[in-house]
C-alpha positions in Angstrom: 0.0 0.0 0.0 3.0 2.0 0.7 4.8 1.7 -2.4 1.4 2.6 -4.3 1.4 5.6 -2.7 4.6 6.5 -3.7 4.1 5.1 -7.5 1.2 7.5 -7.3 2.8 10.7 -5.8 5.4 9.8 -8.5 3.0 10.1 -11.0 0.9 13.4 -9.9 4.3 14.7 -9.4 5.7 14.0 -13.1 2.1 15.4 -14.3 2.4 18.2 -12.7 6.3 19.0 -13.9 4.6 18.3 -17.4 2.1 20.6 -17.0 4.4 23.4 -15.8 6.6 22.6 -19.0 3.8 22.9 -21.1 3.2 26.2 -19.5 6.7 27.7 -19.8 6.6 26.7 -23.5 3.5 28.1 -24.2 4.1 31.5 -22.7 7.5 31.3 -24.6 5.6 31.0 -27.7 3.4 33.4 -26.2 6.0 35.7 -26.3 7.4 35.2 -29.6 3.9 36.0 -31.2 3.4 38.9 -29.5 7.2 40.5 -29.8 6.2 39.5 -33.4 2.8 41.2 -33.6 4.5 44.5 -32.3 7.6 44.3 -34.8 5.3 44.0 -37.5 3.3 47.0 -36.2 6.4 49.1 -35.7 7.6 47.5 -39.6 4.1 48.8 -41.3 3.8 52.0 -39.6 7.4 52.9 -40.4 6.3 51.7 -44.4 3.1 53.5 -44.4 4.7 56.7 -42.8 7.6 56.8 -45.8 5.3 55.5 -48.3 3.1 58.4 -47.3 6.2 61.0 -48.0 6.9 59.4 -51.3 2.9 59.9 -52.1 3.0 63.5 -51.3 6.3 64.2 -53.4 4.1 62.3 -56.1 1.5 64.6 -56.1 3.9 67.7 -55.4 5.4 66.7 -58.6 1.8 65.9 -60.8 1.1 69.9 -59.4 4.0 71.1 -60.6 2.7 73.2 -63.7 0.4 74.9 -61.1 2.4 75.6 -58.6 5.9 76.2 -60.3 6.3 80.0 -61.3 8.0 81.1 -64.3 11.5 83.0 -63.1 13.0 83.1 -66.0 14.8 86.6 -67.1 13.7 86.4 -70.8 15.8 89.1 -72.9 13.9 89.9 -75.6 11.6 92.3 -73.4 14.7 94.3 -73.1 14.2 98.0 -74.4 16.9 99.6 -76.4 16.5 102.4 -74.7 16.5 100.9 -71.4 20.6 100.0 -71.8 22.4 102.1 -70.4 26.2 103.4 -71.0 27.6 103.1 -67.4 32.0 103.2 -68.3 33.5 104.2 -71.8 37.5 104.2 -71.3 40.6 102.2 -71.7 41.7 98.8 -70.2 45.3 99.0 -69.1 47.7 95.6 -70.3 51.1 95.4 -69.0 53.3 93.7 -71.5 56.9 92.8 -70.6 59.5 94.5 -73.0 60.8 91.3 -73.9 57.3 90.5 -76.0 58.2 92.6 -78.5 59.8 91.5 -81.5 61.5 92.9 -84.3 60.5 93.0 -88.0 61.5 93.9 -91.5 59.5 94.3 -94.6 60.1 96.5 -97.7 63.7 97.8 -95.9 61.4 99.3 -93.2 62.0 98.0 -89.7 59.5 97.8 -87.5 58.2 96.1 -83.9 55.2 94.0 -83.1 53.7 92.7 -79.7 51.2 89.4 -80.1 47.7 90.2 -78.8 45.0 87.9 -78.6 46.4 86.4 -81.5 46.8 89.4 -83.5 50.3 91.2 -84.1 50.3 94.7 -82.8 52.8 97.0 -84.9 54.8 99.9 -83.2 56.7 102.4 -85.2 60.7 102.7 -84.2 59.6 106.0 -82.8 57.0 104.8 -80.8 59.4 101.5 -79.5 62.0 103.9 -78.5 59.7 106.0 -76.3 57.4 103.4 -74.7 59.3 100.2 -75.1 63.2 100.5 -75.1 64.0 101.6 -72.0 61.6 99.9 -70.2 61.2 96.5 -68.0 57.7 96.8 -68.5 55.2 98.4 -70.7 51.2 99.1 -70.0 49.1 99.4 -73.1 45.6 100.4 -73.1 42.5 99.1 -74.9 39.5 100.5 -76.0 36.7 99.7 -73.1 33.2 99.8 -72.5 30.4 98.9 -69.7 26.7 98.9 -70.7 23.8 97.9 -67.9 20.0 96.9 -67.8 17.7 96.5 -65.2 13.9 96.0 -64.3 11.7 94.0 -62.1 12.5 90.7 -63.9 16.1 90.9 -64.4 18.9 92.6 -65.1 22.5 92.4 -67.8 25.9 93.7 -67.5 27.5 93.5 -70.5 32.0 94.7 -71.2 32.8 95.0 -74.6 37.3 95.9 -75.1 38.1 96.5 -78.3 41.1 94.2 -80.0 43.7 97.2 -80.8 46.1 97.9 -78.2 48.1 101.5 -77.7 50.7 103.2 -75.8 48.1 105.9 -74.4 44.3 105.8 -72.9 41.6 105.6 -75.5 38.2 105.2 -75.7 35.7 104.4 -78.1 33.5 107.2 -80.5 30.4 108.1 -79.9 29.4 105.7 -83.4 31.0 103.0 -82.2 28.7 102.8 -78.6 25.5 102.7 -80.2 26.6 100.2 -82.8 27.9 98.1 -80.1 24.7 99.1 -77.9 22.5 97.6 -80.7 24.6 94.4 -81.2 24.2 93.2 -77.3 20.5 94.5 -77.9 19.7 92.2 -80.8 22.0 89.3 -79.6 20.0 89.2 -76.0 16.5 88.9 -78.0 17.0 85.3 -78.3 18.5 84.6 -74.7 16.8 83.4 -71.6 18.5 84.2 -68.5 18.6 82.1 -65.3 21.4 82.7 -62.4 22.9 79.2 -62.0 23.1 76.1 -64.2 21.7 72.8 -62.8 23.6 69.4 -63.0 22.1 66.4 -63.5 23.0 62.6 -61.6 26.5 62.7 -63.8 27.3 65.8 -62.4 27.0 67.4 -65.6 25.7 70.8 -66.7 22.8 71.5 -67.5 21.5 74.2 -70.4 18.1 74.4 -70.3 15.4 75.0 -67.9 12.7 71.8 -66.8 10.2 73.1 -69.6 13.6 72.0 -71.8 13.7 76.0 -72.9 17.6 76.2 -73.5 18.9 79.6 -70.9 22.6 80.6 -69.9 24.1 82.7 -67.4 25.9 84.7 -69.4 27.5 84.6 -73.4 30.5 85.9 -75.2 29.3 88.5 -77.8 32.2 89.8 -81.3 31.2 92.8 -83.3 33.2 93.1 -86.3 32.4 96.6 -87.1 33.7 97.9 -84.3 36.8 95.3 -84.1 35.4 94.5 -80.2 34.8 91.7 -78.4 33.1 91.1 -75.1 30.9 89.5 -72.5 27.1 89.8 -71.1 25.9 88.6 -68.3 21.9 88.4 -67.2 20.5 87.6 -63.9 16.7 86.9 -63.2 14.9 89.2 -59.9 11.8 87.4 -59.8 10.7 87.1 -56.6 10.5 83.4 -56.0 6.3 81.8 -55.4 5.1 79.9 -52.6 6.0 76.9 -53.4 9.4 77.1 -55.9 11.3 75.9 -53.1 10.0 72.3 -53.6 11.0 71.8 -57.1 14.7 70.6 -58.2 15.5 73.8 -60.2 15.0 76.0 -57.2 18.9 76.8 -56.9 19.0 78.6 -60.5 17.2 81.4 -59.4 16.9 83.9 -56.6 15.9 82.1 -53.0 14.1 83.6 -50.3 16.4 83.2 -47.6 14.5 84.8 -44.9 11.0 82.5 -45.3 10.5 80.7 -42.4 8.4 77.3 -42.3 5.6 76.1 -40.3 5.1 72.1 -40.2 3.4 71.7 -43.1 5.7 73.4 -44.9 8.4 70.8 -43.4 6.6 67.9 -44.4 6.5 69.1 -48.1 9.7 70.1 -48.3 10.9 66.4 -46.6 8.5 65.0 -49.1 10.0 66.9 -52.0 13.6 66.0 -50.8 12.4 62.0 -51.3 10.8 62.3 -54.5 13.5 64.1 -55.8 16.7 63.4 -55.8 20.1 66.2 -55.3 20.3 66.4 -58.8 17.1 67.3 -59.9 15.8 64.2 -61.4 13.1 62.1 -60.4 14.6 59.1 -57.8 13.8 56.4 -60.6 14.3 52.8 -60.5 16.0 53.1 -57.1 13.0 54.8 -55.8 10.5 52.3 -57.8 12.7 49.5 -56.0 12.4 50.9 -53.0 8.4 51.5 -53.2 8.1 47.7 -54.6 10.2 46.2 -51.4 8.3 47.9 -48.7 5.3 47.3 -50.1 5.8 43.6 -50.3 7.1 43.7 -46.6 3.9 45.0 -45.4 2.0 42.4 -47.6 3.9 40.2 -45.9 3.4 41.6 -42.6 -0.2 41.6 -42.7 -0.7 38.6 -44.2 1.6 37.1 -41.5 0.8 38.8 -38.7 -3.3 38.1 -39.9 -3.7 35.1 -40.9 -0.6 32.9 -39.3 0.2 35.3 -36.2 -2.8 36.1 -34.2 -4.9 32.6 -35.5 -2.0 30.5 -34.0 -1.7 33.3 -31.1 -5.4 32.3 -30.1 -5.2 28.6 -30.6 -2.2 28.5 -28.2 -4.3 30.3 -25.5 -7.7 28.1 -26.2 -5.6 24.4 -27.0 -2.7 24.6 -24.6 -0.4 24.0 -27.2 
């Protein structure tokens, strides 16, 4: 009777030890299902929240046309009359002595200097009382500056003539307005912004996103007046509401001093993902993206739904 007892104290003893295994293993699993079930919370709030950003650049970009302003400085509004004659002098170029060659044609002797590929003659009078005794000799070319502004933009242009002399000179009163009219009829066909983009390859680019082609600046020759020059053109548009969001934003004028509520931070974070530092849409590494994270919340769901809290509920109900 004895040894019964003890058989059977062994036995409710060994059930109970089972039981309590059975009970650790189940809260284990417990455990794992619901560390599981808050991962994949955590996993498709984090997808939802950037999928939501990538959305909103989506449709920041389909508004585009809307919301993007025109900034462009477009030349051909320029009046003729609006350009105005700010300089007309000389441009001092120092030359050492030792540039100057000597030359003989016809049994005349004379002396050149090379500039910008064009041979400059001086007389023997003129070498001996500028050049000769001299280490160093400043020359002085023919030198303009012209100006435009208005409320949409502005040009400066420098036009130097290509003959060089021993004393200040400036240009005739015919020569500025036929220059005047060249850098007015050249500019008709130029649009003006105030910094090139690049694109992924780092390269630059000349147009604007409409694919209008605009520059910065462009060299400018008149023959008639044996000058050559530069013009440069700058937009002053006033930057709209939302330019800041598109790509192109850094080739015009910014507004530095606008200051940005939340919203405004969420679209510019959502313009930032849709578009990448180079002003080109994301592309197949975005579209990559957007396909992974969607299939890991597919896989989340389906998971967490259909395998994850089923087996979660049969463990509490079945013991398992």
């Amino acid at each position: 009777m004895q040894s019964m007892l003890s058989l059977r104290d062994i036995t409710v003893g060994s059930d109970l030890m089972s039981k309590d295994k059975k009970e650790k293993k189940r809260k284990k699993r417990m455990k794992k299902v619901i560390a599981y079930i808050i991962a994949a919370i955590l996993i498709i709030a984090f997808n939802v929240l950037y999928l939501s950003r990538y959305f909103l650049g989506v449709y920041i970009n389909y508004k585009r046309n809307d919301w993007e302003t025109d900034r462009n400085f477009y030349a051909k509004n320029i009046k003729l009359d609006g350009i105005k004659l700010d300089k007309n002098g000389s441009k001092q170029i120092v030359y050492s002595s030792k540039k100057f060659r000597k030359g003989k044609a016809n049994g005349n002797v004379f002396y050149y200097v090379t500039h910008n590929g064009n041979k400059i003659y001086a007389s023997i009078k003129d070498y001996k009382k500028y050049v000769a005794n001299c280490d160093e000799v400043t020359m002085y070319a023919k030198d303009c500056q012209y100006s435009y502004q208005s409320d949409k933009g502005k040009i400066n242009a420098t036009m130097t003539g290509n003959q060089i002399h021993f004393y200040p000179v400036s240009f005739s009163k015919e020569e500025l307005k036929k220059m005047k009219i060249d850098i007015w009829e050249k500019c008709k066909n130029k649009i003006f912004v105030n910094e090139y983009g690049t694109d992924s390859h780092n390269h630059v680019i000349y147009h604007d996103w409409k694919k209008q082609k605009v520059c910065t600046n462009f060299l400018i020759k008149n023959n008639e007046t044996n000058t050559y020059g530069k013009v440069k053109g700058e937009s002053l548009i006033t930057p709209g509401k939302y330019d800041r969001l598109y790509p192109d934003s850094d080739m015009y004028s910014i507004d530095k001093v606008e200051k940005y509520d939340r919203k405004d931070k969420m679209m510019n974070e959502a313009a930032d993902l849709y578009y990448n530092k180079k002003g080109e849409k994301s592309g197949y590494f975005t579209l990559y993206g957007m396909i992974l994270f969607v299939f890991l919340v597919l896989l989340d769901l389906v998971y967490t739904v259909i395998l994850g809290i089923p087996l979660g509920v049969l463990f509490l109900i079945f013991d398992w």
